[in-house]
C-alpha positions in Angstrom: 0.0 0.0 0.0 1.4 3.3 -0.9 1.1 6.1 1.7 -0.3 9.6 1.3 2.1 12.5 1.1 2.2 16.3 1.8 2.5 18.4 -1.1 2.6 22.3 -0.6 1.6 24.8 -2.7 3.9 28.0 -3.1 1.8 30.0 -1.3 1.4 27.8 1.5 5.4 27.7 1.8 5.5 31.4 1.3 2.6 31.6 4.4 4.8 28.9 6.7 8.5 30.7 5.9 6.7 34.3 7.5 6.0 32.1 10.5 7.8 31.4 13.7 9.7 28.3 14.4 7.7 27.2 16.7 4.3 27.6 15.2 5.5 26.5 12.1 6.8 23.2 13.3 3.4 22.9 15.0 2.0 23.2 11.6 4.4 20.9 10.2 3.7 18.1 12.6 -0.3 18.5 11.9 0.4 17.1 8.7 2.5 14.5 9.5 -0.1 12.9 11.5 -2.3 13.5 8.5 -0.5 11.4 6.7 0.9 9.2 8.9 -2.7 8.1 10.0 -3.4 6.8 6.7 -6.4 7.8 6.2 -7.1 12.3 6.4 -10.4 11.6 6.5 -10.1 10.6 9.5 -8.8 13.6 11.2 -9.8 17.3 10.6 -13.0 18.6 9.0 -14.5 19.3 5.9 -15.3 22.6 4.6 -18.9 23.5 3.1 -20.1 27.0 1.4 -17.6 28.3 -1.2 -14.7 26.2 0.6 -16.3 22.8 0.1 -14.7 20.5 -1.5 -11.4 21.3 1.2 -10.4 20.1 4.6 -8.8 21.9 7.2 -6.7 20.4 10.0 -6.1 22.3 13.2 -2.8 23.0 15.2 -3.5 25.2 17.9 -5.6 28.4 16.5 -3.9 28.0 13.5 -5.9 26.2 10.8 -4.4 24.7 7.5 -6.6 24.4 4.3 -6.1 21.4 2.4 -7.1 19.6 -0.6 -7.2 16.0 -0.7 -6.5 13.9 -4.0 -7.3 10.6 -3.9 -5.9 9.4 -7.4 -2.1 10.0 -6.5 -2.8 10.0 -2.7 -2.0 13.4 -2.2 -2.5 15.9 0.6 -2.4 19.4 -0.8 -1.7 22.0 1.5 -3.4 25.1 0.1 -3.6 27.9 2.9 -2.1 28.4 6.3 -3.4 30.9 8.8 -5.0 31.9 12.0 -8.7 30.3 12.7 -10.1 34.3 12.5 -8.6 34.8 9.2 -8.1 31.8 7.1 -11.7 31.4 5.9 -11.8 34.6 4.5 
């Protein structure tokens, strides 16, 4: 069985380099468990209104936006942000 793996958009690395360490590793460790519990449906939410179609996964009050792609087992992350903002 092949696993699922992270894949970041540019703007989701542009969002996580502005970050601190610390948050950012927080952020980085959300989505390793993601993936590493073999299924992301398990774990986080999905998204309805204009965002549905997306997941988001939470690491603290920060929230990351993700698109999930079954075909090549992919977890895009889209968005990365603080739960007030990132919906917007």
């Amino acid at each position: 069985m092949t696993a699922w793996r992270v894949v970041p958009t540019e703007g989701f690395a542009r969002q996580l380099r502005k970050l601190d360490r610390q948050t950012a590793a927080r952020v980085i460790a959300t989505l390793d468990a993601v993936v590493e519990s073999g299924d992301p449906r398990s774990r986080g939410r999905a998204l309805g209104g204009p965002l549905a179609g997306l997941r988001r996964y939470r690491g603290g009050s920060w929230r990351v936006l993700c698109e999930l792609r079954d075909d090549a087992l992919v977890v895009l992350a889209l968005e990365v942000g603080k739960r007030d903002h990132v919906y917007d």
